[in-house]
GUGU-392546 format. One record per residue: residue number from 1; x, y, z of N, C-alpha, C in turn. Coordinates in pm, 1 decimal, always signed. Layout:
{n:NUM&n.x:X&n.y:Y&n.z:Z&ca.x:X&ca.y:Y&ca.z:Z&c.x:X&c.y:Y&c.z:Z}
...
END
This chain:
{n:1&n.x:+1072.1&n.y:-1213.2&n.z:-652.8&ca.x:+1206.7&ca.y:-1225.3&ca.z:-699.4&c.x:+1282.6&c.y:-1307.4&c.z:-595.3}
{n:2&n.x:+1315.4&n.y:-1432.5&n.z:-630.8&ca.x:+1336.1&ca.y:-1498.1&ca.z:-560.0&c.x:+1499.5&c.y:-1497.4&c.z:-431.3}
{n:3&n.x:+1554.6&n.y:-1493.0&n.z:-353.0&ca.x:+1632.4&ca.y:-1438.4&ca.z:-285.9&c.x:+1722.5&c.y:-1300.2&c.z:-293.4}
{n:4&n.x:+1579.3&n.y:-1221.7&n.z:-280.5&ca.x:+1639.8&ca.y:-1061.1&ca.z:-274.9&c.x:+1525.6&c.y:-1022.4&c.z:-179.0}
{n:5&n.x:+1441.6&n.y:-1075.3&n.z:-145.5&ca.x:+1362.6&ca.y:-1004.9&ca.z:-18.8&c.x:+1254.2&c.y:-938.4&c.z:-74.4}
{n:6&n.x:+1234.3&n.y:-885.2&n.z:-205.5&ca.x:+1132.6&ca.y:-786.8&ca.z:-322.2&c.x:+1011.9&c.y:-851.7&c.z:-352.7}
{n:7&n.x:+917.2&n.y:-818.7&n.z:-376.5&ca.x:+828.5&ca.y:-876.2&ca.z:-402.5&c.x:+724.5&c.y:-751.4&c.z:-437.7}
{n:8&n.x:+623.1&n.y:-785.5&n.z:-532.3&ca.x:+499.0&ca.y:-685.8&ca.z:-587.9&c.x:+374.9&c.y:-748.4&c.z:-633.6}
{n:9&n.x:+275.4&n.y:-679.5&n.z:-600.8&ca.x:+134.3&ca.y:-713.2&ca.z:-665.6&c.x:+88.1&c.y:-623.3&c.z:-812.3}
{n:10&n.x:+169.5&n.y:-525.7&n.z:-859.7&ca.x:+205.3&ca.y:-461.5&ca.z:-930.3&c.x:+242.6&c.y:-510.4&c.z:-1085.4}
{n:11&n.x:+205.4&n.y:-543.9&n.z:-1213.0&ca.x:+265.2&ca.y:-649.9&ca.z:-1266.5&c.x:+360.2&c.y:-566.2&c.z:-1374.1}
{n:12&n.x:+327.2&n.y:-367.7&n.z:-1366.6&ca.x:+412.4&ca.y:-300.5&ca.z:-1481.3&c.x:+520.0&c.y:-328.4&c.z:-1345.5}
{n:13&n.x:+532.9&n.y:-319.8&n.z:-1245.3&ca.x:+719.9&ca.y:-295.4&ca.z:-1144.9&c.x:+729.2&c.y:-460.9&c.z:-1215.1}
{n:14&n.x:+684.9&n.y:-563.3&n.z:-1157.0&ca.x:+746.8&ca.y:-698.6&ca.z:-1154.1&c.x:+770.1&c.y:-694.2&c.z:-1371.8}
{n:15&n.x:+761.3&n.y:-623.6&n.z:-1444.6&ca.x:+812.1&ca.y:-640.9&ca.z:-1608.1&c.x:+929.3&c.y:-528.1&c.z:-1552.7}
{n:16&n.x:+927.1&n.y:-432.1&n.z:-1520.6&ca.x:+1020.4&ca.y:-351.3&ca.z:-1492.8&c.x:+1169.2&c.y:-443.1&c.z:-1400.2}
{n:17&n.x:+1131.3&n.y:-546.7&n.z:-1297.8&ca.x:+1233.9&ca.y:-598.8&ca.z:-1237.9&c.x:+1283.6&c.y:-699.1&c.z:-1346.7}
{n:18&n.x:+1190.6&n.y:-805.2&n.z:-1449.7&ca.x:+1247.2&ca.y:-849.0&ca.z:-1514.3&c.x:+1295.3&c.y:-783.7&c.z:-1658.8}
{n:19&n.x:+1296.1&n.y:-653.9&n.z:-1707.1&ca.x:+1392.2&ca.y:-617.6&ca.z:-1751.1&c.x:+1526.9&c.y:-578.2&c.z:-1681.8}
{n:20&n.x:+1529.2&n.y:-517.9&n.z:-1583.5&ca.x:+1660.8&ca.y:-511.5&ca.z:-1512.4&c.x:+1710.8&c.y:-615.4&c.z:-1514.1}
{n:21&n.x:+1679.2&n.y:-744.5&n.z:-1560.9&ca.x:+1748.9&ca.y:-853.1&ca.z:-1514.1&c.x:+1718.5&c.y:-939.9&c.z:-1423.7}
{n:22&n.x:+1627.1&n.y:-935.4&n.z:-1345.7&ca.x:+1625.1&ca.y:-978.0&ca.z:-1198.2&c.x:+1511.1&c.y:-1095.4&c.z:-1244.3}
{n:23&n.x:+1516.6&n.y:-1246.5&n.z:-1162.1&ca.x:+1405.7&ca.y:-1344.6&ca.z:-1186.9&c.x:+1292.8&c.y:-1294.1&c.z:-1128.2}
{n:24&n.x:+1224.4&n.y:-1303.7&n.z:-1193.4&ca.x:+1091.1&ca.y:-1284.7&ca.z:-1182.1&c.x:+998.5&c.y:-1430.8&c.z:-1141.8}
{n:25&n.x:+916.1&n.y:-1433.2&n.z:-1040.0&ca.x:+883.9&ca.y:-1573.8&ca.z:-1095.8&c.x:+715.1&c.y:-1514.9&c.z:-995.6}
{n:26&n.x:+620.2&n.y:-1567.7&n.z:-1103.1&ca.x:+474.9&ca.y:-1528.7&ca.z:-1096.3&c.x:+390.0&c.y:-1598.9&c.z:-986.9}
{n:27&n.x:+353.2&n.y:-1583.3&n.z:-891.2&ca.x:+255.9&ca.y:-1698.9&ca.z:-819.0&c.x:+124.6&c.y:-1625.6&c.z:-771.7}
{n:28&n.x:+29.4&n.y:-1694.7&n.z:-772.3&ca.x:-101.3&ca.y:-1628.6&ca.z:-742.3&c.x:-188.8&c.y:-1650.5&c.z:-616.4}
{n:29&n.x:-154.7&n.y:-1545.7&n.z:-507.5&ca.x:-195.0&ca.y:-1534.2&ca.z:-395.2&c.x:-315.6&c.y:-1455.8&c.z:-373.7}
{n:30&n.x:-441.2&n.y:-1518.2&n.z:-299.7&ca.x:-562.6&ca.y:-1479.7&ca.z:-238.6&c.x:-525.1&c.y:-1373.7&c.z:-208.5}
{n:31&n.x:-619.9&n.y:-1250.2&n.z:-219.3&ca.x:-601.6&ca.y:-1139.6&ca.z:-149.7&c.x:-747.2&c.y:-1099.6&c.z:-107.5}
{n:32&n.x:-756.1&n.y:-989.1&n.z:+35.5&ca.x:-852.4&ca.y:-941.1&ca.z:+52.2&c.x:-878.8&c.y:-837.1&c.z:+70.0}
{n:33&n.x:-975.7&n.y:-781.0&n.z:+74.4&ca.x:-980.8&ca.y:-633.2&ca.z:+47.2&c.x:-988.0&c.y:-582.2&c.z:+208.1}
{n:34&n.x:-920.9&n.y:-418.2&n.z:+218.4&ca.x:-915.7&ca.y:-336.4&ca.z:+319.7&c.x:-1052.6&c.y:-338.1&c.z:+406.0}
{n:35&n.x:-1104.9&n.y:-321.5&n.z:+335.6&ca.x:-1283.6&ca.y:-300.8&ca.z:+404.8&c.x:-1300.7&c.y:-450.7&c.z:+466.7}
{n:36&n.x:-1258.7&n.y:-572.5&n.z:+418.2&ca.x:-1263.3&ca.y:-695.0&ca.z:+527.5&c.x:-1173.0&c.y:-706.7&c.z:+617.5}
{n:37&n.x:-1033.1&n.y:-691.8&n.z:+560.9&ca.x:-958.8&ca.y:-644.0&ca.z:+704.2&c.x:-1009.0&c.y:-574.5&c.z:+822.4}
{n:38&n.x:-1042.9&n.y:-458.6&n.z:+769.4&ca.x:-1088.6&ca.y:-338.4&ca.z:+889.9&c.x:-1223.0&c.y:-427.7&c.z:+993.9}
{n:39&n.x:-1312.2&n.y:-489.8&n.z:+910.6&ca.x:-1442.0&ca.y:-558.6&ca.z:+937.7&c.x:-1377.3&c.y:-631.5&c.z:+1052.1}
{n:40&n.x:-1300.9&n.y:-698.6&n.z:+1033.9&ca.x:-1256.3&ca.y:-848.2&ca.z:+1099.7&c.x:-1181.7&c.y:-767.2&c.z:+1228.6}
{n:41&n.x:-1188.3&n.y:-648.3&n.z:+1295.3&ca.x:-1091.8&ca.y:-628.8&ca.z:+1351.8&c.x:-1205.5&c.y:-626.9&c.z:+1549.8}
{n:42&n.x:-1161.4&n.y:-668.4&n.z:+1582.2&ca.x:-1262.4&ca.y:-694.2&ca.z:+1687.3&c.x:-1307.7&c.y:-570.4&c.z:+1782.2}
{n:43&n.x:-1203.4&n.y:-431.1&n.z:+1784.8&ca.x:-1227.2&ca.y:-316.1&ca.z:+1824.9&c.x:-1252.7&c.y:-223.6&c.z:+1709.2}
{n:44&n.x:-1351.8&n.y:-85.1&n.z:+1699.6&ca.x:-1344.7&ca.y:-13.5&ca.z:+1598.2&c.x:-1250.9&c.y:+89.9&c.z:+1618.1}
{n:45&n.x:-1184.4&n.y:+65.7&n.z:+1763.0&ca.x:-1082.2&ca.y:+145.6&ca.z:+1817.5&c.x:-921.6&c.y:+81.4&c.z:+1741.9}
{n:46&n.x:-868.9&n.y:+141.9&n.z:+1609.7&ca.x:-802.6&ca.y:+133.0&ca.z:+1553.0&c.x:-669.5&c.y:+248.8&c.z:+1568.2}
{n:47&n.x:-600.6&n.y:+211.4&n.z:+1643.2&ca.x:-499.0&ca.y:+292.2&ca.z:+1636.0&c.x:-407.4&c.y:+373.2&c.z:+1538.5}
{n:48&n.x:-332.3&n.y:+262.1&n.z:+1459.2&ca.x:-292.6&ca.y:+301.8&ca.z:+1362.1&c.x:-275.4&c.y:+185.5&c.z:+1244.2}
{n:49&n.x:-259.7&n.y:+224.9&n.z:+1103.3&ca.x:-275.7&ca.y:+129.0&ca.z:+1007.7&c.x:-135.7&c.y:+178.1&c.z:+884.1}
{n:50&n.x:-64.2&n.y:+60.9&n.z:+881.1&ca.x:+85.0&ca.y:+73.2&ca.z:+816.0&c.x:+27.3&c.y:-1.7&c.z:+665.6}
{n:51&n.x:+39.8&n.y:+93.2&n.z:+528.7&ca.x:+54.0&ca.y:-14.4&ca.z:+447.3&c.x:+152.3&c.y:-14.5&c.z:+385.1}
{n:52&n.x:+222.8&n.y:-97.1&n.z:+324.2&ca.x:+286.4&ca.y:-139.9&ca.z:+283.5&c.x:+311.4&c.y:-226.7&c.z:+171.0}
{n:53&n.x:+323.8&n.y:-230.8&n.z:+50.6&ca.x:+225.7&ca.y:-355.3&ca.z:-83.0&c.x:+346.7&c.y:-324.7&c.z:-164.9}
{n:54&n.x:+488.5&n.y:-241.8&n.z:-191.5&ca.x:+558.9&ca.y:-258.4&ca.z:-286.0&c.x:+468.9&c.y:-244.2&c.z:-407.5}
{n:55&n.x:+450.6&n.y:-97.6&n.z:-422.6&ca.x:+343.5&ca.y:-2.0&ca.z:-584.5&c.x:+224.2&c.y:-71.8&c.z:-523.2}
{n:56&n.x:+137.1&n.y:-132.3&n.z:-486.2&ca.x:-8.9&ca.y:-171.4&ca.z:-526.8&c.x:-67.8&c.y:-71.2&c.z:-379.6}
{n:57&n.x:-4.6&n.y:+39.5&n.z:-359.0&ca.x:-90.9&ca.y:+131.9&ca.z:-234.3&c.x:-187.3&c.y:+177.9&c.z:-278.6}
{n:58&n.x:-225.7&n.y:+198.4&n.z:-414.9&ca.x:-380.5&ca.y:+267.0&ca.z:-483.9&c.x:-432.4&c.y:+139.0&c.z:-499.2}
{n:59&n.x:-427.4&n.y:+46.3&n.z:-519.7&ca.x:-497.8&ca.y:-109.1&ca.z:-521.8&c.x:-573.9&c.y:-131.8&c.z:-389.6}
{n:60&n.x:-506.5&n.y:-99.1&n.z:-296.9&ca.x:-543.7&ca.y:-177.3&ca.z:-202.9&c.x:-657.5&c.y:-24.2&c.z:-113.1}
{n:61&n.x:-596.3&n.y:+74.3&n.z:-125.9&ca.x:-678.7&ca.y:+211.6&ca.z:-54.3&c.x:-818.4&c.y:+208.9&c.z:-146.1}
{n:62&n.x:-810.9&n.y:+200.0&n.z:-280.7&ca.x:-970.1&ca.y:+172.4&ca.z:-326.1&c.x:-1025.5&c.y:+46.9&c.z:-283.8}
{n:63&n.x:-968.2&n.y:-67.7&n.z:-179.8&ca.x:-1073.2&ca.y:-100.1&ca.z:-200.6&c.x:-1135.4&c.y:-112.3&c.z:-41.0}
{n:64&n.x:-1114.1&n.y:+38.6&n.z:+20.8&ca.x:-1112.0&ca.y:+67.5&ca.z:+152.0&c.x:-1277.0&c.y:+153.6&c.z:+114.7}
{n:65&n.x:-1378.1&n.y:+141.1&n.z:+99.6&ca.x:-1484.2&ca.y:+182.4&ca.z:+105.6&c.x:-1582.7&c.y:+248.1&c.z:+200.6}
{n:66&n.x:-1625.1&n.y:+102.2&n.z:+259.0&ca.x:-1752.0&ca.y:+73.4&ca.z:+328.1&c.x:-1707.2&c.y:+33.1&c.z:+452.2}
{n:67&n.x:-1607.8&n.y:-1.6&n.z:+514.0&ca.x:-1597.4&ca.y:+20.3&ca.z:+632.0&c.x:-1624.0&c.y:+129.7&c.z:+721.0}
{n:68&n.x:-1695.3&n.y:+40.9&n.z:+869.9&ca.x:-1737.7&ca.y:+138.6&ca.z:+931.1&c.x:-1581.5&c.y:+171.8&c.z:+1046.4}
{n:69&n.x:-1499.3&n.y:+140.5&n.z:+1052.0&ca.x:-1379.0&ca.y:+119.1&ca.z:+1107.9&c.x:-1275.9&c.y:+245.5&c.z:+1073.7}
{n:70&n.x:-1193.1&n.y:+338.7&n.z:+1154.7&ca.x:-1151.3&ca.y:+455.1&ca.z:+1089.9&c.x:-980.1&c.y:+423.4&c.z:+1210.2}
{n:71&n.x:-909.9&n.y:+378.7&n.z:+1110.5&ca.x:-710.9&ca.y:+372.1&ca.z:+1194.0&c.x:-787.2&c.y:+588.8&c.z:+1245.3}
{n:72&n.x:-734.4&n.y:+626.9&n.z:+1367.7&ca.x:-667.6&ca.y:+704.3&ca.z:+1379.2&c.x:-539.7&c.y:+764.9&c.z:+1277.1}
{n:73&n.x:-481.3&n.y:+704.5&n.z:+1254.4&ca.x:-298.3&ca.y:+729.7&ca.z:+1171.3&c.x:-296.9&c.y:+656.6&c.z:+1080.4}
{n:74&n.x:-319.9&n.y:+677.6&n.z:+951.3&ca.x:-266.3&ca.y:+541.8&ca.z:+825.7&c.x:-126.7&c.y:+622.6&c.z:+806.3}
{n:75&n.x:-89.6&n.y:+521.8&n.z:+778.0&ca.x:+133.0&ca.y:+543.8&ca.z:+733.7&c.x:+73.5&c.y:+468.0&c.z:+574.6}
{n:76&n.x:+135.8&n.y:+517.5&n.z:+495.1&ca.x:+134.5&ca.y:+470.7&ca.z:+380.2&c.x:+298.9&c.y:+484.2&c.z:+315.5}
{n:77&n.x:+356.1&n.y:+362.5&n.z:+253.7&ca.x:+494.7&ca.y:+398.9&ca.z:+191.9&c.x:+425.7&c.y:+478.0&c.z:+66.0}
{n:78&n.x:+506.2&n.y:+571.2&n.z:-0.3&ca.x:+498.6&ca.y:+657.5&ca.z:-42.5&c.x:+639.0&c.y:+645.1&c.z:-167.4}
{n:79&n.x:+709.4&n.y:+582.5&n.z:-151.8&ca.x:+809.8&ca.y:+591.5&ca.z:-323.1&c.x:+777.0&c.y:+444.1&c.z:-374.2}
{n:80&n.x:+842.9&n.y:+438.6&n.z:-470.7&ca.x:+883.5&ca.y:+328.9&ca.z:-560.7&c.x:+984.9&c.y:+243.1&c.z:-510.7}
{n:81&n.x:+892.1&n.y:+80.1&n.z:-504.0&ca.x:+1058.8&ca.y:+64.1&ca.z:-463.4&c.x:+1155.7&c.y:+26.3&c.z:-510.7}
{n:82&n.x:+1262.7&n.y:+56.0&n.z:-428.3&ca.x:+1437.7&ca.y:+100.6&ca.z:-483.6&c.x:+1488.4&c.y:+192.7&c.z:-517.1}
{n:83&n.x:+1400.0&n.y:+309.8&n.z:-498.0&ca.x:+1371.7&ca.y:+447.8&ca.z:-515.2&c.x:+1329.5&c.y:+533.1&c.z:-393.0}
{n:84&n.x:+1392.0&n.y:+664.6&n.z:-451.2&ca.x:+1297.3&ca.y:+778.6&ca.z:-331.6&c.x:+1198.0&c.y:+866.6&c.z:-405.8}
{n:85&n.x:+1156.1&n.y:+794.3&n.z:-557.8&ca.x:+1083.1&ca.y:+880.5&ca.z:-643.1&c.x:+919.5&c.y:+820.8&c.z:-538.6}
{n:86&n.x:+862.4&n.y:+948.4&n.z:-566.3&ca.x:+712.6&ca.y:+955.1&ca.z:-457.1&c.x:+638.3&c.y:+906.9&c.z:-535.9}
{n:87&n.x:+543.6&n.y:+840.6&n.z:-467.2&ca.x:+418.7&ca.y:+792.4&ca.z:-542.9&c.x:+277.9&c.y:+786.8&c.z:-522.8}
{n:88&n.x:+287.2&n.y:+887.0&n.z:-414.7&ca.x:+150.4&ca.y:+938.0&ca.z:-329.9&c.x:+74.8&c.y:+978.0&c.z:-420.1}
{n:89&n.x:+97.8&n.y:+1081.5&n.z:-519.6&ca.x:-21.9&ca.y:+1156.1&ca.z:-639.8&c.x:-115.6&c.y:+1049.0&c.z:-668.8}
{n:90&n.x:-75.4&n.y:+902.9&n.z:-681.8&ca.x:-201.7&ca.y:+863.6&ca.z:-704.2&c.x:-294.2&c.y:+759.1&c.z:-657.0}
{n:91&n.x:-269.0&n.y:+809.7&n.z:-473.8&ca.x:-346.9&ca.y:+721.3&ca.z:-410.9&c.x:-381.9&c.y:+837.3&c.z:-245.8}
{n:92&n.x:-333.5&n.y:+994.3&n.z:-291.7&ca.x:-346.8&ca.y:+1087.9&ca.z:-172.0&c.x:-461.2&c.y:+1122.1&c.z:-229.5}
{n:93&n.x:-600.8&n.y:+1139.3&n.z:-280.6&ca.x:-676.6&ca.y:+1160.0&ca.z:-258.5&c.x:-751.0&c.y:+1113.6&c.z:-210.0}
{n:94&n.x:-719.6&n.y:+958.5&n.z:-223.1&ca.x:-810.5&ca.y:+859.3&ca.z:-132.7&c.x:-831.5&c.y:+878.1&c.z:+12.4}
{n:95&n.x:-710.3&n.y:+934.5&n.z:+57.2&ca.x:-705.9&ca.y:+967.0&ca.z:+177.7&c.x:-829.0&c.y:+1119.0&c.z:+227.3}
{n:96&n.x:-729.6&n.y:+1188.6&n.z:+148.6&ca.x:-793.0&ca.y:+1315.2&ca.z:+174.5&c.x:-977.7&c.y:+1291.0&c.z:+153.1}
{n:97&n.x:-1032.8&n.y:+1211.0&n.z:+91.7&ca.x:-1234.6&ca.y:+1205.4&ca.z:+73.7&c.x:-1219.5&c.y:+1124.0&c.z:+210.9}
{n:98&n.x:-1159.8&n.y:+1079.8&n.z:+298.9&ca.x:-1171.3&ca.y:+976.2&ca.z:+379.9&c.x:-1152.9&c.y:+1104.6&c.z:+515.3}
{n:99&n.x:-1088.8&n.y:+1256.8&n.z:+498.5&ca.x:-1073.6&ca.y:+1348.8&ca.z:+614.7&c.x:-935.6&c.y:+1293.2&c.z:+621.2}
{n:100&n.x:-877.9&n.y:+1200.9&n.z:+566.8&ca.x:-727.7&ca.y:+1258.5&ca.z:+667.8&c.x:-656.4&c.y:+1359.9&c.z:+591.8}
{n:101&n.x:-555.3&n.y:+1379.3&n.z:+684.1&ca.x:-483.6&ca.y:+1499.5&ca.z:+680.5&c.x:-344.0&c.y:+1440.6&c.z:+615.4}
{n:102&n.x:-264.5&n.y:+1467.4&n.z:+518.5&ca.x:-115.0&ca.y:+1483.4&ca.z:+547.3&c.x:-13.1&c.y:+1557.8&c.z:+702.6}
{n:103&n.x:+55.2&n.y:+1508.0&n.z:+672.7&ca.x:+111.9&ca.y:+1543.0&ca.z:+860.8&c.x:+253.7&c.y:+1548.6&c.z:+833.5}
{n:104&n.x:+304.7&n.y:+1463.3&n.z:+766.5&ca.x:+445.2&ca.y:+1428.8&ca.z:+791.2&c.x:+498.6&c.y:+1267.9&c.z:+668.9}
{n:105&n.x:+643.4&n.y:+1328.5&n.z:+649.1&ca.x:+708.7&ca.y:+1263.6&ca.z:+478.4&c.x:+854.5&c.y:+1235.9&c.z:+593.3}
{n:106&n.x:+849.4&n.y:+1096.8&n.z:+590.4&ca.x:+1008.9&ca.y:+1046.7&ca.z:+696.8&c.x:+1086.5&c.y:+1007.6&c.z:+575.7}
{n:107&n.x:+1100.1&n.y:+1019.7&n.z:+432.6&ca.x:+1128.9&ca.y:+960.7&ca.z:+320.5&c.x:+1102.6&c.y:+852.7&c.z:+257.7}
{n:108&n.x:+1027.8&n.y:+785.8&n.z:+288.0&ca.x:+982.9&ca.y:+639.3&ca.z:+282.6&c.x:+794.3&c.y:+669.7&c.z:+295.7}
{n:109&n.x:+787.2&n.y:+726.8&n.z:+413.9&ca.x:+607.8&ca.y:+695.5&ca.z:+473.5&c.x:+553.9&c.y:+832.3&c.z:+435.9}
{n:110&n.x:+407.7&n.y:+806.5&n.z:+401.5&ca.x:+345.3&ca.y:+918.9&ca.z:+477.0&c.x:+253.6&c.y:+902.4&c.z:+544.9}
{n:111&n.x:+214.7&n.y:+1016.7&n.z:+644.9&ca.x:+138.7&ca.y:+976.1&ca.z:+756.9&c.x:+21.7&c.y:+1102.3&c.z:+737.3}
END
């Protein structure tokens, strides 16, 4: 959406922004999956891992597999955005088969 800062990989939010009104405008960016991120990281000593994707947080946690690489701390945003409605239900189990724990909800993250 072009000068509002918003953006999604999501394509039901980006029909949802252009019914509100808001321009929408479509472009198609390379993406790669979590498990090559993690790969590419030159220590397996991973501190912590922030995601962040505006709705596509279950997109991107499935395609966290096969890495042998484990963040200590993933932060995951956790609502909708423009919202404080939560949206963990359907990407907290991914976590939980992976051993992490829930810990802590700052309104925005979870950790």
């Amino acid at each position: 959406m072009p000068h509002t800062g918003l953006g999604t990989g999501d394509a039901l939010l980006a029909e949802k922004y252009r019914t509100e009104g808001r321009e929408v405008v479509e472009l198609q960016i390379p993406t790669i999956s979590l498990d090559a991120i993690l790969e590419q990281c030159a220590s397996p000593d991973i501190h912590w891992l922030k995601i962040d994707v505006e709705g596509a947080e279950q997109m991107v946690l499935q395609s966290w597999s096969n890495s042998s690489h484990r963040p200590w701390i993933v932060v995951v945003e956790a609502t909708s955005p423009l919202s404080e409605t939560q949206t963990h239900a359907a990407w907290h189990g991914l976590l939980i088969s992976k051993c992490y724990h829930f810990v802590y909800f700052d309104g925005l993250n979870r950790f």
